[in-house]
NUZAPA-907920 format. One record per residue: residue number from 1; residue in three letters; x, y, z of N, C-alpha, C, O in turn. Coordinates in nm, 2 decimals. Example, Ala and Ser with C-alpha at 12.3 -4.5 7.8 and 13.67 -1.06 7.14 Angstrom:
% NUZAPA-907920
guvo:1 nulo:Ala n_u:1.32 n_v:-0.57 n_w:0.78 ca_u:1.23 ca_v:-0.45 ca_w:0.78 c_u:1.32 c_v:-0.33 c_w:0.78 o_u:1.42 o_v:-0.33 o_w:0.85
guvo:2 nulo:Ser n_u:1.28 n_v:-0.22 n_w:0.71 ca_u:1.37 ca_v:-0.11 ca_w:0.71 c_u:1.29 c_v:0.00 c_w:0.79 o_u:1.34 o_v:0.11 o_w:0.80
This chain:
% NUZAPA-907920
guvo:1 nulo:Unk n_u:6.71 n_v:23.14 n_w:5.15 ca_u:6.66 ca_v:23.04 ca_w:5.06 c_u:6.65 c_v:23.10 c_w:4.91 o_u:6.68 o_v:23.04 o_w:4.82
guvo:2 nulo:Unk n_u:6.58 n_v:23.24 n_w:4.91 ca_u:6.57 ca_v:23.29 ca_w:4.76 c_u:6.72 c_v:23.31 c_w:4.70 o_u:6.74 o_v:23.31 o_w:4.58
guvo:3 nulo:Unk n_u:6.80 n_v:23.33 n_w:4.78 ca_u:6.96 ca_v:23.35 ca_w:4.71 c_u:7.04 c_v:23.23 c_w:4.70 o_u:7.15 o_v:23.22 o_w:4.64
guvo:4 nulo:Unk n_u:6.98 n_v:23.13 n_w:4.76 ca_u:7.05 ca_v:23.00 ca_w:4.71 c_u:6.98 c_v:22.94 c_w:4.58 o_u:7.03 o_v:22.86 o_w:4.50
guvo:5 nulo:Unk n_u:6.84 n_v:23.00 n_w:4.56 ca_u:6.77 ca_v:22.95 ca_w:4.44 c_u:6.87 c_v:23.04 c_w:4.31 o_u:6.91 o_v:22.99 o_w:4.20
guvo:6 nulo:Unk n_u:6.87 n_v:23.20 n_w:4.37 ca_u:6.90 ca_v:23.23 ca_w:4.24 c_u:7.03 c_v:23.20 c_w:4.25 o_u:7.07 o_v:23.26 o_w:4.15
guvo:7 nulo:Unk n_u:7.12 n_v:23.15 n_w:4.30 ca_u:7.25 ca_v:23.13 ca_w:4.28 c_u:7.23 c_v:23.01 c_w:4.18 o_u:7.28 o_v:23.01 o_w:4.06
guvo:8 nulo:Unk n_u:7.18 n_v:22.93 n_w:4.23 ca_u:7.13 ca_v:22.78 ca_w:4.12 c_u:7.12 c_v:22.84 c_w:4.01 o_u:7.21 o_v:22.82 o_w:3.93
guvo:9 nulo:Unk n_u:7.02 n_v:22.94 n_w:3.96 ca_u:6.94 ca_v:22.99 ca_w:3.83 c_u:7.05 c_v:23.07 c_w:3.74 o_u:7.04 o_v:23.08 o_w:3.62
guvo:10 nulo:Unk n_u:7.15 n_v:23.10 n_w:3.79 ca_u:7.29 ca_v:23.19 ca_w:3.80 c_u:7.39 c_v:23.13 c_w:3.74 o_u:7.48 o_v:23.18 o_w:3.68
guvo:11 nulo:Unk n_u:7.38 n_v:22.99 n_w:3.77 ca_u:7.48 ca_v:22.88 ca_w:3.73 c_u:7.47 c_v:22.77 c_w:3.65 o_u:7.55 o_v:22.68 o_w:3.61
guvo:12 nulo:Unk n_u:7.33 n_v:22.79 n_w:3.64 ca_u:7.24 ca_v:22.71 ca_w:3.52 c_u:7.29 c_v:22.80 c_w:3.41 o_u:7.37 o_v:22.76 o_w:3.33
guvo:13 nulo:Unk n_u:7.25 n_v:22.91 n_w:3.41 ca_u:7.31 ca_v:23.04 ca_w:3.25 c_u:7.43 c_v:23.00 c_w:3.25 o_u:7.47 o_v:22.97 o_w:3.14
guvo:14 nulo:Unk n_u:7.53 n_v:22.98 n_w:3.36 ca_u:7.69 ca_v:22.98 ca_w:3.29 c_u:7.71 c_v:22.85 c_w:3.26 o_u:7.79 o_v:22.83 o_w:3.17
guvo:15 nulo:Unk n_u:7.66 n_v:22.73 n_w:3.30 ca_u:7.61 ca_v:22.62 ca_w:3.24 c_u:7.58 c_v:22.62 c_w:3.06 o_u:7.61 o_v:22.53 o_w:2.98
guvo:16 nulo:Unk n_u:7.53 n_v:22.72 n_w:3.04 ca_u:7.44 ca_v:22.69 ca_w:2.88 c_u:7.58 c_v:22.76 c_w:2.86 o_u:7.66 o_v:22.69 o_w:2.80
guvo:17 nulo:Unk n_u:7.62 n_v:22.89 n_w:2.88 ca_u:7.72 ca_v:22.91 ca_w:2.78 c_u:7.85 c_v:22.88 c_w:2.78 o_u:7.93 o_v:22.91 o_w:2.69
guvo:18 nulo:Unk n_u:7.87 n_v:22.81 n_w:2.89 ca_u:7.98 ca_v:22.70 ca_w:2.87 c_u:7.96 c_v:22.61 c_w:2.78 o_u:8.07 o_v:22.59 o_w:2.72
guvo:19 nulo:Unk n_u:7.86 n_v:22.52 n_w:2.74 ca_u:7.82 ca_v:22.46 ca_w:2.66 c_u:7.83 c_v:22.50 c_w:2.52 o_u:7.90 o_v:22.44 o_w:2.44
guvo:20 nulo:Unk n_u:7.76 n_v:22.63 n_w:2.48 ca_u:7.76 ca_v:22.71 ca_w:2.40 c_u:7.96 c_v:22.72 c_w:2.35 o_u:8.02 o_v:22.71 o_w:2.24
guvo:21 nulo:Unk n_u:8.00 n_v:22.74 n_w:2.42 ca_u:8.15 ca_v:22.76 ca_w:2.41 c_u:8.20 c_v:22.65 c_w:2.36 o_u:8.24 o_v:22.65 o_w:2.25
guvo:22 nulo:Unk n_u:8.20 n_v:22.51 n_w:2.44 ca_u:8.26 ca_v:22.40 ca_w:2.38 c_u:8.19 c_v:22.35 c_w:2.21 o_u:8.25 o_v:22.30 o_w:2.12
guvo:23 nulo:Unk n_u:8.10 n_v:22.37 n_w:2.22 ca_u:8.09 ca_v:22.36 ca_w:2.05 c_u:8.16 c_v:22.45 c_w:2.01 o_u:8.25 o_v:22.39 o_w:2.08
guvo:24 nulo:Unk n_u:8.20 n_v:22.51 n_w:1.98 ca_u:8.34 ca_v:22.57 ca_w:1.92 c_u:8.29 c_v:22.77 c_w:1.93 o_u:8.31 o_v:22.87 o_w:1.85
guvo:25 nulo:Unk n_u:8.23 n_v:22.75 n_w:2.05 ca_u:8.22 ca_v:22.98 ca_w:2.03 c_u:8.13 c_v:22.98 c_w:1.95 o_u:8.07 o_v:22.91 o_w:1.87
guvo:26 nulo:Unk n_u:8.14 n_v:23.12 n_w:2.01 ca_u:8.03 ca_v:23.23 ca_w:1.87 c_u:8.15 c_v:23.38 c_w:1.84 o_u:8.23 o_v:23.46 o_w:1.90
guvo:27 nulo:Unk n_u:8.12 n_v:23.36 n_w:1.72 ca_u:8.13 ca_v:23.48 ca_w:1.67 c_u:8.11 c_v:23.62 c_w:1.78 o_u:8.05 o_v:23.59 o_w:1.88
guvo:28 nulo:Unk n_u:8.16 n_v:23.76 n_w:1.74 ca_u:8.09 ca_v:23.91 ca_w:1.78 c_u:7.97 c_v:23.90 c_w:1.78 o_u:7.89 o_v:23.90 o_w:1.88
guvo:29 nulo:Unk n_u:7.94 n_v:23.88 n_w:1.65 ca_u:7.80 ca_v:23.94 ca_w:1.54 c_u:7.72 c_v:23.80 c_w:1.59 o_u:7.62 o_v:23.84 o_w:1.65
guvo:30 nulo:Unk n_u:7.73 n_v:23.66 n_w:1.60 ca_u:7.67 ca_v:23.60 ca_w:1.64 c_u:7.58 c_v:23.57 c_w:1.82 o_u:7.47 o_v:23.53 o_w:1.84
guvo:31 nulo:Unk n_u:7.68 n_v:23.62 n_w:1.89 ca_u:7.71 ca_v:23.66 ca_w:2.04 c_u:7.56 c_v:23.77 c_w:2.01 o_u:7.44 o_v:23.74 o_w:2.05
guvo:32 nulo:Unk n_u:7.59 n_v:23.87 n_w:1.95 ca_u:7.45 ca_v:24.01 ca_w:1.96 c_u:7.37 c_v:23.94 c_w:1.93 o_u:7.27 o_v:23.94 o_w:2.00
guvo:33 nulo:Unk n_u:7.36 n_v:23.85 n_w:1.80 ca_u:7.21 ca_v:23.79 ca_w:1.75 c_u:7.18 c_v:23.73 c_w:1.85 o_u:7.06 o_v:23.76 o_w:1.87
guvo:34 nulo:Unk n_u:7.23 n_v:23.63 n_w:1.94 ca_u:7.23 ca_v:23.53 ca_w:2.01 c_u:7.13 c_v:23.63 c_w:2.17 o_u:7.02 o_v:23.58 o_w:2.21
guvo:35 nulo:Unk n_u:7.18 n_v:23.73 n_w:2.22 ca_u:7.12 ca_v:23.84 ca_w:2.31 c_u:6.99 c_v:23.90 c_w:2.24 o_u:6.88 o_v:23.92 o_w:2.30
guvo:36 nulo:Unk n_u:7.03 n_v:23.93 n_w:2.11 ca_u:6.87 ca_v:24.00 ca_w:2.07 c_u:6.79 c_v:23.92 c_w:2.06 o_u:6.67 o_v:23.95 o_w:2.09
guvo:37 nulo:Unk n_u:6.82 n_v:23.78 n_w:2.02 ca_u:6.70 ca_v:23.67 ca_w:2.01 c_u:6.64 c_v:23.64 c_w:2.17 o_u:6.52 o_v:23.63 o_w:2.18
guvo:38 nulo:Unk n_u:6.71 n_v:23.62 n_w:2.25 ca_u:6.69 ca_v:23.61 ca_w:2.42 c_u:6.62 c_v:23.71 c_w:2.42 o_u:6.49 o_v:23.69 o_w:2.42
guvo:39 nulo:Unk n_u:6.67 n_v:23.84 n_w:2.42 ca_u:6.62 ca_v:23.95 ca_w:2.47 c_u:6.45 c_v:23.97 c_w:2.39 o_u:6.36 o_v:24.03 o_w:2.46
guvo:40 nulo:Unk n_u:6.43 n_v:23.92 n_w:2.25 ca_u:6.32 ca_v:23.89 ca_w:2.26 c_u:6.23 c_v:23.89 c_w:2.25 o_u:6.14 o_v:23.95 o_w:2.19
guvo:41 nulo:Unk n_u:6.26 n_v:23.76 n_w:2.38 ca_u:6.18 ca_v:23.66 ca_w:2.48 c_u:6.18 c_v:23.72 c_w:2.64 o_u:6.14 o_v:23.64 o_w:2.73
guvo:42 nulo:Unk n_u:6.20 n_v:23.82 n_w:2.66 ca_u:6.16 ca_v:23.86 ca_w:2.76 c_u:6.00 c_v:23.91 c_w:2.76 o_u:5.95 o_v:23.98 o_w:2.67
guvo:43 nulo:Unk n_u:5.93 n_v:23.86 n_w:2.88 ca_u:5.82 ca_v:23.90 ca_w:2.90 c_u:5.80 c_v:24.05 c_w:2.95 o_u:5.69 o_v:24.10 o_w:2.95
guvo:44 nulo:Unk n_u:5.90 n_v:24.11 n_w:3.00 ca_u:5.88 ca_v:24.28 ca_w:3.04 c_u:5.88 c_v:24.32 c_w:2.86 o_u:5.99 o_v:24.34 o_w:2.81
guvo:45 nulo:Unk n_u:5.79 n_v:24.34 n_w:2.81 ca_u:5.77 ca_v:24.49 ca_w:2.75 c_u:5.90 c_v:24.62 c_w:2.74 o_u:5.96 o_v:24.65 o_w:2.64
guvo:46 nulo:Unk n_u:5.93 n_v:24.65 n_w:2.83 ca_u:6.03 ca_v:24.76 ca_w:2.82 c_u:6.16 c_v:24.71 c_w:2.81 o_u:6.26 o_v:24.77 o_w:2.77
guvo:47 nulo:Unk n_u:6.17 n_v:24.58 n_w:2.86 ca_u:6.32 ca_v:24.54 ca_w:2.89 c_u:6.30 c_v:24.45 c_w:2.75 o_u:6.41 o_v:24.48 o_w:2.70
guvo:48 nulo:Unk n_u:6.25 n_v:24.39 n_w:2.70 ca_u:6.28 ca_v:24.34 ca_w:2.56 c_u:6.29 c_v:24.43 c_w:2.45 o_u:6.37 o_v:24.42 o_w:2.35
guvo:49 nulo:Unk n_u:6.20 n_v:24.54 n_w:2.49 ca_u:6.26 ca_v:24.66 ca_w:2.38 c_u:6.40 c_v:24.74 c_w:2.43 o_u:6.48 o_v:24.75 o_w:2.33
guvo:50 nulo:Unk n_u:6.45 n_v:24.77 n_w:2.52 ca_u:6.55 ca_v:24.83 ca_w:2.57 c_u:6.67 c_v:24.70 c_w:2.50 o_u:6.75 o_v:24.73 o_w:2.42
guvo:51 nulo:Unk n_u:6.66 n_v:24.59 n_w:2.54 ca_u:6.75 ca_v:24.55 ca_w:2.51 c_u:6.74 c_v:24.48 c_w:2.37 o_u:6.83 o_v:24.40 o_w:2.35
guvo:52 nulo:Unk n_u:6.68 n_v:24.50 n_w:2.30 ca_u:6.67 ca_v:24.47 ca_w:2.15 c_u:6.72 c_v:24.61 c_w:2.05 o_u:6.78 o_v:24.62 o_w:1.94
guvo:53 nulo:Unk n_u:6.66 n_v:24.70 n_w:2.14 ca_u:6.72 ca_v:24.85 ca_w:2.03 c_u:6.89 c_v:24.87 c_w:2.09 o_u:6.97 o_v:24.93 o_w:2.02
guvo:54 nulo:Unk n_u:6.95 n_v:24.82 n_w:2.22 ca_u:7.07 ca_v:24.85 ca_w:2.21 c_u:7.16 c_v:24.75 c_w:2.15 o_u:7.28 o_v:24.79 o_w:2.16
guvo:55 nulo:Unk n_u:7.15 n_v:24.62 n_w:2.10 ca_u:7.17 ca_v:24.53 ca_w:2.03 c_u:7.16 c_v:24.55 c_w:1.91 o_u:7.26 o_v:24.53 o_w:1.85
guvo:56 nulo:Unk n_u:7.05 n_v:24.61 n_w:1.83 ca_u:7.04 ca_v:24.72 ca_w:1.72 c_u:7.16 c_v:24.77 c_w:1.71 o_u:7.24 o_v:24.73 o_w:1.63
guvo:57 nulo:Unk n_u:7.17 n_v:24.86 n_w:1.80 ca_u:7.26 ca_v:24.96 ca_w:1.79 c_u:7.39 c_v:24.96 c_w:1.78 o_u:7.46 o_v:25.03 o_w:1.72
guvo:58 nulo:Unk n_u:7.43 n_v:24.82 n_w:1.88 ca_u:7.58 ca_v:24.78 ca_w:1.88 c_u:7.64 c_v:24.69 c_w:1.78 o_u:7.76 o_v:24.68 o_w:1.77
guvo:59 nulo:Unk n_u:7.55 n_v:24.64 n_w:1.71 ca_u:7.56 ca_v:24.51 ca_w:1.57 c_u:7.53 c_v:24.58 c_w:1.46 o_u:7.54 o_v:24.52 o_w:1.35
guvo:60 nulo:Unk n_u:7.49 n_v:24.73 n_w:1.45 ca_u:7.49 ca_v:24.78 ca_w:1.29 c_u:7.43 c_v:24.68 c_w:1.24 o_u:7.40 o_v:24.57 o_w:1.28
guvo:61 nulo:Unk n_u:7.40 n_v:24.74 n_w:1.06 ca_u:7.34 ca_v:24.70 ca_w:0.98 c_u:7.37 c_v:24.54 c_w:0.94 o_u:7.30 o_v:24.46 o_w:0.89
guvo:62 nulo:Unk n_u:7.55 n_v:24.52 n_w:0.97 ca_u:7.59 ca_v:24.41 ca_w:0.93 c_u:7.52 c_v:24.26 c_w:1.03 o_u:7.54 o_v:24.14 o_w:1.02
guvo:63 nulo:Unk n_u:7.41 n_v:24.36 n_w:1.17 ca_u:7.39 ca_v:24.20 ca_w:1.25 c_u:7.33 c_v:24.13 c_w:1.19 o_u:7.37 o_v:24.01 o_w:1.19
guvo:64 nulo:Unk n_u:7.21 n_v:24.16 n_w:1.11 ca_u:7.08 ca_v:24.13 ca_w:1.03 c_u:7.09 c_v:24.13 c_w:0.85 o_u:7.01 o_v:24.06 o_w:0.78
guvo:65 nulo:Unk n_u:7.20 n_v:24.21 n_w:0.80 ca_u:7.22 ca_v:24.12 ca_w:0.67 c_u:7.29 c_v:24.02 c_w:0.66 o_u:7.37 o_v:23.98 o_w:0.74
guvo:66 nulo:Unk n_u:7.23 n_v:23.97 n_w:0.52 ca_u:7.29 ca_v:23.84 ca_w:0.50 c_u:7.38 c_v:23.87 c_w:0.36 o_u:7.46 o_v:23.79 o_w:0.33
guvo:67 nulo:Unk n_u:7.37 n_v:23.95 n_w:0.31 ca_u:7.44 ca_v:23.95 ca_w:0.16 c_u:7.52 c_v:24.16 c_w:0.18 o_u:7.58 o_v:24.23 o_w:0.26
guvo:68 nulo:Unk n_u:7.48 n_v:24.17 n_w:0.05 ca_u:7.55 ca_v:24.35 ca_w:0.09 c_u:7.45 c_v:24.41 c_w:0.09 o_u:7.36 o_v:24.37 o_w:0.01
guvo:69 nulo:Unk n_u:7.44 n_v:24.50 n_w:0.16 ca_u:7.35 ca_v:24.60 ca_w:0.14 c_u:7.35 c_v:24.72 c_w:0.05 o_u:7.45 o_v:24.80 o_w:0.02
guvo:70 nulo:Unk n_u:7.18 n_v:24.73 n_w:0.01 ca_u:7.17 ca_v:24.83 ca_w:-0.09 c_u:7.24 c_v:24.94 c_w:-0.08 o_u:7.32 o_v:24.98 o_w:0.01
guvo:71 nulo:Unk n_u:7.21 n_v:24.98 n_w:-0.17 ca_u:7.24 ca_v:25.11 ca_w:-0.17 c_u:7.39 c_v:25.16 c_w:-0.28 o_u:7.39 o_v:25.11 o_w:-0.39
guvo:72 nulo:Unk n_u:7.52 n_v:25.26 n_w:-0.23 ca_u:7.62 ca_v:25.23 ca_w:-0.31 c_u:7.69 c_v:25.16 c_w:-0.23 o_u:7.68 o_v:25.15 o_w:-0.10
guvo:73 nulo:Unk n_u:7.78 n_v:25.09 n_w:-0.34 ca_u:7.94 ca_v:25.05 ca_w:-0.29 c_u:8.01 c_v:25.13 c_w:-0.30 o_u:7.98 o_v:25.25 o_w:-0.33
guvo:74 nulo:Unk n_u:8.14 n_v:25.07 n_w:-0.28 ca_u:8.26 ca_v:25.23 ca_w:-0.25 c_u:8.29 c_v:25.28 c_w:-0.33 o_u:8.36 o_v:25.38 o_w:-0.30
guvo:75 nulo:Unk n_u:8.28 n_v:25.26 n_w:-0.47 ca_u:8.28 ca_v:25.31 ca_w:-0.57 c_u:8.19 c_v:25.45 c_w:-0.59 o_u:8.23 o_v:25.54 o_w:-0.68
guvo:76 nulo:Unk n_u:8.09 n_v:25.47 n_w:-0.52 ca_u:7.98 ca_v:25.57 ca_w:-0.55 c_u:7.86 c_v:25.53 c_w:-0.64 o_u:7.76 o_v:25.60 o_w:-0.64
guvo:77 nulo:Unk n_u:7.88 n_v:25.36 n_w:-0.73 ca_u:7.78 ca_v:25.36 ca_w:-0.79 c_u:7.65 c_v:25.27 c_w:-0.71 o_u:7.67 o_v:25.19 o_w:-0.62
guvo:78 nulo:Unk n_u:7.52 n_v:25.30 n_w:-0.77 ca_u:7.44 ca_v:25.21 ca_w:-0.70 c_u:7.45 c_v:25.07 c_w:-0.68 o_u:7.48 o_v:25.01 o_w:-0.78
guvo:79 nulo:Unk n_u:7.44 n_v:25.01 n_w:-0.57 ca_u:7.45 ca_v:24.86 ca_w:-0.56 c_u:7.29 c_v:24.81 c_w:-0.57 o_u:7.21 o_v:24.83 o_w:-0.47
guvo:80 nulo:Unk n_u:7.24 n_v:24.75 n_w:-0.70 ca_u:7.08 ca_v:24.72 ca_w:-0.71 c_u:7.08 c_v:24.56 c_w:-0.59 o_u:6.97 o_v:24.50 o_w:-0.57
């Protein structure tokens, strides 16, 4: 009985991102935002941090800016 439930709960998620797909995809960078925002929303404590710092980790600086980031450009000079 519990594995025919989670099989349901299993097919409900490929459900949403089938959905998610026919509006026309996500992006890489959108796909990670899309997991770190889920991720969260997890109620475990450890498993919202574990999976939010390796989402960090795999989306670089570019997951979370929106314009360039400080600092220099390729030039060497400062970007204010």
């Amino acid at each position: 009985m519990q594995s025919e439930k989670r099989a349901e709960e299993n097919e409900h998620c490929r459900q949403i991102v089938r959905e998610i797909n026919l509006q026309g995809g996500l992006t890489q960078r959108q796909t990670l935002m899309l997991i770190y925002l889920l991720g969260s929303e997890l109620e475990n404590v450890e498993q919202m941090r574990a999976v939010t710092k390796l989402v960090r980790e795999l989306g670089g600086n570019e997951l979370f800016l929106i314009g360039e980031p400080e600092g220099e450009v390729e030039d060497g000079t400062p970007n204010a």
